[in-house]
N, C-alpha and C positions, 0 to 999 in steps of 0.2 A: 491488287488488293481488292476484296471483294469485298463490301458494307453490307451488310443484311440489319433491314427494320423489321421487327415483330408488330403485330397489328397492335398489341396493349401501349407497343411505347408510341407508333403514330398518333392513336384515341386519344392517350395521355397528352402529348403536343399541341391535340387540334382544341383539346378541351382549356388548357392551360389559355391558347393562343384568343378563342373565343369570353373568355374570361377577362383576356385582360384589355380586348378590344372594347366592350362593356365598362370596366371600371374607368378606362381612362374619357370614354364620353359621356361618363356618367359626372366624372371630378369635373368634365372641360367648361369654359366660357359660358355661360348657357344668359346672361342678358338678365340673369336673377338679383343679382348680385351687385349690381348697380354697373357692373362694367357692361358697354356697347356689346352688342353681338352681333358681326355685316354679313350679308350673303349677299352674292356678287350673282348678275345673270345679265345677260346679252344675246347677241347675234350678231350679224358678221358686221354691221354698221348702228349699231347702239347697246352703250352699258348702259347697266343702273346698280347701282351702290344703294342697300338699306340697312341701317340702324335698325335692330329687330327690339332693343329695349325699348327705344323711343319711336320709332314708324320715320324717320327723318330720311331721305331719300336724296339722291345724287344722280343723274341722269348726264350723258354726254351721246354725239353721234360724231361715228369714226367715217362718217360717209364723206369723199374728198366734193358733192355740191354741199354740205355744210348742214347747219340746224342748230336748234338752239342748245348750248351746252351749258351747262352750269358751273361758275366762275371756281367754285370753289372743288370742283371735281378733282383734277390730280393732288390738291392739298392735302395734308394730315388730318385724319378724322377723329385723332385721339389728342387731348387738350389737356 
């Protein structure tokens, strides 16, 4: 069975698919709206957790000699 794509119906796909990538981070979480919004960043022995609504931060280190972490790290950060 041989499938042939014509280049109108790829364009039409890739425009569809870019369209809709757009509208749904346009609708997403965005920390407007009163609900929290976290971005997560690390390295190979320290996270940090931020609340972008609010600036509230969460910090821990995965290094096995230790540091100071913060108690409430692996908790739920939605209340």
């Amino acid at each position: 069975m041989k499938i042939t794509i014509d280049l109108r119906t790829a364009l039409v796909g890739l425009v569809a698919g870019v369209i809709l990538m757009f509208t749904l981070g346009a609708a997403g979480n965005n920390g407007i709206d009163g609900n929290p919004r976290y971005q997560v960043a690390g390295t190979h022995s320290h996270a940090v957790i931020v609340n972008t609504a609010t600036g509230q931060a969460w910090s821990a280190y995965m290094n096995p000699n230790g540091g100071v972490t913060d108690a409430d790290f692996k908790g739920a950060k939605l209340r």
